[in-house]
C-alpha positions, 0 to 999 in steps of 0.5 A, a space after each residue: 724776099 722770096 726763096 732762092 733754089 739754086 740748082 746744080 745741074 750736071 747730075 742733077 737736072 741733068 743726067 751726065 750718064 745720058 752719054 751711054 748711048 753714043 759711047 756704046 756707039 764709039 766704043 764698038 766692041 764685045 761686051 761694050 754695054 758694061 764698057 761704056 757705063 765704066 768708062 762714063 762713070 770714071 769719066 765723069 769721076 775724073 772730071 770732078 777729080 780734075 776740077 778739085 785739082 785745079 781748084 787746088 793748085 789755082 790753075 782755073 781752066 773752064 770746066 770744058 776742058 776738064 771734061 775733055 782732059 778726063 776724056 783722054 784720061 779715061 781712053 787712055 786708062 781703059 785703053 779704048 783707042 778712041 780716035 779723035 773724031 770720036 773725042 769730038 763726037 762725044 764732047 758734043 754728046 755732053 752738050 747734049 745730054 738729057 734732063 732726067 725725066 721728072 725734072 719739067 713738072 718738079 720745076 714747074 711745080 716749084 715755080 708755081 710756089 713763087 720761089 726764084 730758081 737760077 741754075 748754079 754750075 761748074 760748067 761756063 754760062 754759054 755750054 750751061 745755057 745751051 745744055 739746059 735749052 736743049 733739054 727744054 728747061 732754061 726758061 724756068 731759070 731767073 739765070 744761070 750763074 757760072 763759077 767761070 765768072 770768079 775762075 774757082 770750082 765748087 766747093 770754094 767757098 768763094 763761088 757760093 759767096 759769088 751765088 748770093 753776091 749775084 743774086 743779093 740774098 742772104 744766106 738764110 733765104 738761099 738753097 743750093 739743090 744738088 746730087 753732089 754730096 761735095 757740093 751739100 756740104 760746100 754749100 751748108 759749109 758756107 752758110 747756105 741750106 742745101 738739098 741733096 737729091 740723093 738718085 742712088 739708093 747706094 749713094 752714101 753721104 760723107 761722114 764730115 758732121 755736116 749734114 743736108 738739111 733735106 735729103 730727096 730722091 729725086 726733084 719731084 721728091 724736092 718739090 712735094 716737100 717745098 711747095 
């Protein structure tokens, strides 16, 4: 059975921080450079946060939703006053953010090897399937798989058992491909192998004694070290 690569994909395939532009757009102030990379980097922190909580309590909503609710959050927190249409105006930039920029060729390099590549997300099927053919890439994926299909957030073990169940693959022949170290250490956590594509040199791993077993740079580091 060939090799599944599952691969997360915001902050992985794709550069959530490619919001910057339209939020230096809506913000509109002095100094909104600095501003804007704050504001997307504590959006994008409340996001994750909210989807954990959420996925704590048993109170599923899509991941779209803690996205926007972060969003307000954010506003309110750095007192922005961003108006609605701006809100609306950014929802729609997620939509349509970039791939950052080695991910065509690192994809089609792996691909060239015979390994079967699904994109795997937090996000629902539809807002992940219009953001990864906006970029260019949704065809280099056999399917994008959805933890909205069993209504819990990564790290729940349940969503990468939901992975294999899908896929019917064993957890030996399954790699999960992601920038996120909570979602490397759910994934080895339950039983898969997983890749952290570590983009920041800064970026410490979690002291948990569960380590990656491939730790790259960027996709074009993971595709010279698996084709």
């Amino acid at each position: 059975m060939a090799t599944v690569l599952a691969f997360d994909v915001y902050g992985t395939l794709i550069d959530t921080h490619g919001v910057v532009t339209e939020l230096e757009a809506r913000l509109g102030r002095a100094g909104k450079a600095s501003l804007a990379a704050e504001f997307s980097r504590r959006w994008r922190d409340k996001q994750l946060e909210y989807s954990f909580r959420r996925g704590l309590m048993g109170a599923y909503v899509p991941f779209g939703q803690c996205t926007r609710e972060a969003l307000d959050f954010t506003d309110r927190a750095l007192q922005t006053q961003l108006s609605d249409v701006d809100k609306d105006h950014l929802m729609a930039a997620y939509g349509r953010l970039p791939a950052f920029p080695e991910t065509v060729g690192a994809l089609e390099r792996l691909a060239a090897t015979g390994v079967r590549c699904v994109a795997f997300s937090n996000g629902t099927a539809d807002a992940v399937s219009g953001l990864l053919e906006q970029a260019g890439i949704l065809e280099r994926f056999e399917a994008v798989i959805s933890v909205d299909e069993v209504k819990r957030f990564k790290p729940d073990p349940a969503v990468y058992a939901h992975l294999r169940n899908r896929l019917e693959v064993a957890p030996g022949d399954t790699w999960l491909i992601s920038s996120n170290p909570f979602d490397v250490i759910g994934a080895r956590h339950a039983g898969l192998h997983a890749a952290w594509v570590r983009r920041s040199l800064d970026s410490p791993f979690d002291p948990w004694g569960i380590e990656p077993d491939l730790t790259v740079t960027d996709l074009e580091g993971l595709s010279d070290r698996l084709s």
